[in-house]
N, C-alpha and C positions, 0 to 999 in steps of 0.2 A: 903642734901646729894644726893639726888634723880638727882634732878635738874641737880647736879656737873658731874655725873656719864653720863647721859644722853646728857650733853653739849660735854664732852672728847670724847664719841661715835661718837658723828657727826660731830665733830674734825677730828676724826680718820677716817671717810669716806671721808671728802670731803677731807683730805690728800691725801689718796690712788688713790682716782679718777683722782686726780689733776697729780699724778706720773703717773698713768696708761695711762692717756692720753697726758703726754709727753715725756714716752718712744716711744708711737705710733709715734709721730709725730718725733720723733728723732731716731726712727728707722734704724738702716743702716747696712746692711746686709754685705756690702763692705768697710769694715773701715778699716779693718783688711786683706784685698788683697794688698798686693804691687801691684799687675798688675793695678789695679783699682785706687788704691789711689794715683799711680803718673799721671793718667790722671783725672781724677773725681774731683772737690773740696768735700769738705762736703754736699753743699745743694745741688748737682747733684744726688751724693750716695743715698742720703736720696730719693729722687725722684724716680730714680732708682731701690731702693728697693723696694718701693710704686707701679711701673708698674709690677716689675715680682711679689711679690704677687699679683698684680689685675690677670695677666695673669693667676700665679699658680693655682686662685678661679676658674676662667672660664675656666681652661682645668680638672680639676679635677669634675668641675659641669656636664660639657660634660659625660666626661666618668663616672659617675654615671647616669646620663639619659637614656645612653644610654645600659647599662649596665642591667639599670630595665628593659629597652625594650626590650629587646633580649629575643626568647622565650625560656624557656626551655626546653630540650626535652627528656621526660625519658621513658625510652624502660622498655617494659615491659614483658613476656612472657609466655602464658597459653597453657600449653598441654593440657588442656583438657575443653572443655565449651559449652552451651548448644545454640541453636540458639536464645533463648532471649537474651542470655550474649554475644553474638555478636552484636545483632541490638540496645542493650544498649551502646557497644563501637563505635559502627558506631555511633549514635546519640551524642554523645561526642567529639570523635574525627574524623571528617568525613573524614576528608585529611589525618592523617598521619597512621591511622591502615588498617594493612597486614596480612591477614590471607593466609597463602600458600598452594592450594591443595594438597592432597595425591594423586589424579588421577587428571591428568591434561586433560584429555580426557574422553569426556562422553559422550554417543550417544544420538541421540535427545530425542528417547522413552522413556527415563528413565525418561525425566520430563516434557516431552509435550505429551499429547494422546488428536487425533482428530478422530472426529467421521463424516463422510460427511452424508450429509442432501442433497437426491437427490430430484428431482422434482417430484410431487404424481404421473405423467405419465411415470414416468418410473418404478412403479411398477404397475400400472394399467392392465387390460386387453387389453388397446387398443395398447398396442403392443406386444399383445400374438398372435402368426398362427390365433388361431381360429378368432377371430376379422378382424384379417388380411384378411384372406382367407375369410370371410363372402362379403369383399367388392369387390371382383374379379367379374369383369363383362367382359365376352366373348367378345361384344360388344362394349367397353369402347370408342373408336374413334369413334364410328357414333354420338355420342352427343356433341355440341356444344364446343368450345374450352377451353370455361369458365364457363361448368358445372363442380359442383363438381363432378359426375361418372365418368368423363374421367380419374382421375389422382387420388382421395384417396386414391384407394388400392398402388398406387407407394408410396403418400406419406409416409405414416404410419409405410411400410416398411423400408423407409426414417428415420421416426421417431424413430422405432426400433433401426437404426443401429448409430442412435446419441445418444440414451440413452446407448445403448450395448459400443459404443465410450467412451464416457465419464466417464462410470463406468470403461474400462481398462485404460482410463489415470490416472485417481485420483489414481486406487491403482498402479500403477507402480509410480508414484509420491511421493504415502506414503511410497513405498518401499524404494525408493532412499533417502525421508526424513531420516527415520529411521536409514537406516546405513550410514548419516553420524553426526560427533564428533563433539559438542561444547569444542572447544579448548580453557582454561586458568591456569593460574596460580594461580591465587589468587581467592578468595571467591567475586563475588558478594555482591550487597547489594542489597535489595529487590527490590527498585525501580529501579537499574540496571537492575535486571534480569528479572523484566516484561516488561521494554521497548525490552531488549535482544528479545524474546520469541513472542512479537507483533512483531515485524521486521520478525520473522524467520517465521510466519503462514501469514503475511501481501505475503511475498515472496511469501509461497508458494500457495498459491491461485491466484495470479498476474501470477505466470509462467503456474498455469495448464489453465488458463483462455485463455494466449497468445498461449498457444499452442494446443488448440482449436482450437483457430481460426483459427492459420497458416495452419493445419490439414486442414481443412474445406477451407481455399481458396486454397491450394495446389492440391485438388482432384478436386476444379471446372475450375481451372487454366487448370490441367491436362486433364480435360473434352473439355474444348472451346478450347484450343488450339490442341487438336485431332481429335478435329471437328466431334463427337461420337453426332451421331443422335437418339434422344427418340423415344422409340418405339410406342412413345402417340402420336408422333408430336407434340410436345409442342413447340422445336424449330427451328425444319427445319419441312417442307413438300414439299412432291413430287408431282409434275406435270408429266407426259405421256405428250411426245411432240408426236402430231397428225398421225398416219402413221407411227410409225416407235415402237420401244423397247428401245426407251431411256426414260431416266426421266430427268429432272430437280430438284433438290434440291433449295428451295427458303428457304431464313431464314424468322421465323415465326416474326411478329410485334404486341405489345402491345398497349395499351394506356396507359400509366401513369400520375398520378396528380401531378401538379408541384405548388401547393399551388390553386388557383381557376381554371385556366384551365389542360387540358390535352396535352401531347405531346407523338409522337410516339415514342416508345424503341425496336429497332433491336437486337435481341437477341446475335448475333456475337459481335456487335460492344461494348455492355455491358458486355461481359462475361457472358452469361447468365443470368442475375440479373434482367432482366424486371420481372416484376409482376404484379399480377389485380385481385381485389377482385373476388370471386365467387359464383353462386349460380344454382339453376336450371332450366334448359329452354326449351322453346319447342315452335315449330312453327318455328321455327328459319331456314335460311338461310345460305350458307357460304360467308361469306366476297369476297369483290370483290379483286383479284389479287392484290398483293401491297400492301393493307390497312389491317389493326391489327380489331382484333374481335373486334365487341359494342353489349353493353348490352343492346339489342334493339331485337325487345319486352324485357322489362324488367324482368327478372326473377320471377320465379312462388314462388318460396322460396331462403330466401338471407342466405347465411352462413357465421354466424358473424365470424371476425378475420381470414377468412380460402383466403388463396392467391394461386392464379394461376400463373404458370411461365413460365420462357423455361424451366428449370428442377425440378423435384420433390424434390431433394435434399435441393435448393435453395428456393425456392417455401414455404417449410415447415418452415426453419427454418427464415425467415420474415413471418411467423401466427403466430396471437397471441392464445392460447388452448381456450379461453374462452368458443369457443360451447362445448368442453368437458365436461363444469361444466353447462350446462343449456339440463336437460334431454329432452325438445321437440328437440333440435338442433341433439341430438344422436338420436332421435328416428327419424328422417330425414336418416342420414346418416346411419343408420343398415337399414332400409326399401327401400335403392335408388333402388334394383332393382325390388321394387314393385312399384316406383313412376309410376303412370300414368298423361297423362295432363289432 
């Protein structure tokens, strides 16, 4: 009975199968079009039917492919949330979240505060009067061109008024920082607004730097081209023409090192920028007409870093301070007017 039951079963499947797959194949969608069926035979139809499903499969595939692909995109909206609950939405969605300021303008102080960090010589003593004034010597022109007596007390006062410089640029700088507005609409993301914030202290260090300088070549500019003579001689000196009340004005000459040798630097022709180490001397001679001082007898003591020029101004600011920071080098230079040879 088993057997019987189980034979009719499989009867009954490979029936079904057998239909199922010659409806397929006898499929025809267009049997029943008059428009169709007076051009169509039957096994066109049938064909026919076969390509617009194949098509119907493949445009339907399409647009479910595509469909999945598409992203979603769902708005979402927090009146109120803490700065982690932001930097957790930025880290999720890093492109399409909008957080819109309530003040769209914000002055820089409110989130950048700089503190300048000046050089230890500018709060030192060596550019206090009393230092200053310790190095004034009555005298100062009868010693060699390229001792240091002739010219520290100019420089220092030099140095003074570049530290005094520099401290009014920086704060009129921070002033101008300060009142002006970081302008946005929307919220930053961390790493936004530290790149932001390096740009705006990158700037303003690069502007008060270039405008030092320009400072600094404007007043030497304005110097050589006024043709405003040092009261050191540093870079012009006068000659008495023989027999009479006139003078001569000669511009002063250097030596400069130009890698192993030296060559001569006219002070006019340079803008005043020649320079030459210096130190203290005695025995010494003046230079013959036309030719630039030498360190001949060599110097009784040598002052590291410290440069001699046509101008003090200039002069100071190519030294390097080192004999500042080496106490035999200051105890040289507070005692020059005790120096004997």
């Amino acid at each position: 009975m088993s057997s019987r039951s189980s034979g009719s079963s499989k009867n009954l499947f490979n029936a079904t199968r057998s239909a199922l797959i010659r409806n397929a194949r006898e499929l025809n969608l267009f049997s029943n079009n008059p428009f169709w069926s007076s051009t169509l035979n039957s096994s066109e139809q049938i064909l026919s039917t076969r390509l617009f499903l194949l098509f119907l499969f493949i445009s339907l595939s399409t647009i479910i492919i595509y469909a999945s692909l598409i992203v979603q995109i769902h708005s979402e909206t927090l009146e109120q949330f803490t700065l982690s609950d932001f930097e957790s939405l930025q880290s999720r969605y890093p492109t399409t979240i909008n957080v819109p300021c309530t003040q769209v303008s914000n002055p820089y102080h409110k989130f950048i505060k700089l503190t300048p960090i000046f050089h230890k010589v500018c709060s030192s003593p060596f550019i206090e009067s009393q230092w200053i004034s310790s190095l004034f010597l009555s005298n100062a022109t009868s010693h060699h061109i390229l001792d240091f007596r002739t010219f520290t007390f100019a420089q220092f006062q030099a140095l003074a008024l570049l530290c005094h410089t520099a401290n009014q640029s920086i704060f009129d700088a921070y002033r101008a920082f300060n009142s002006t507005n970081l302008v946005t609409n929307y919220l930053f993301s961390r790493a936004e607004f530290t790149e932001i914030t390096s740009v705006l202290i990158d700037n303003l260090q690069n502007n008060i730097l270039a405008n030092e300088n320009r400072t600094a070549r404007i007043v030497l500019m304005s110097l050589a081209q006024n043709r405003l003579i040092s009261a050191l001689r540093t870079n012009v000196y006068l000659r008495s023409v023989y027999g009479s009340k006139l003078f001569i004005a000669n511009p002063r000459l250097y030596l400069e090192k130009n890698g192993t040798s030296w060559s001569k630097c006219m002070c006019p022709l340079t803008g005043d920028q020649c320079v030459h180490p210096v130190g203290a001397f005695y025995s010494w001679s003046a230079p013959e007409f036309g030719e630039p001082p030498k360190p001949d007898p060599p110097p009784r003591f040598q002052i590291p870093g410290l440069m001699t020029g046509c101008l003090p101004l200039e002069s100071i600011r190519q030294s390097t301070l080192e004999c500042l920071y080496q106490q035999s080098c200051i105890n040289i230079l507070s005692s020059q007017s005790n120096i004997s040879p």
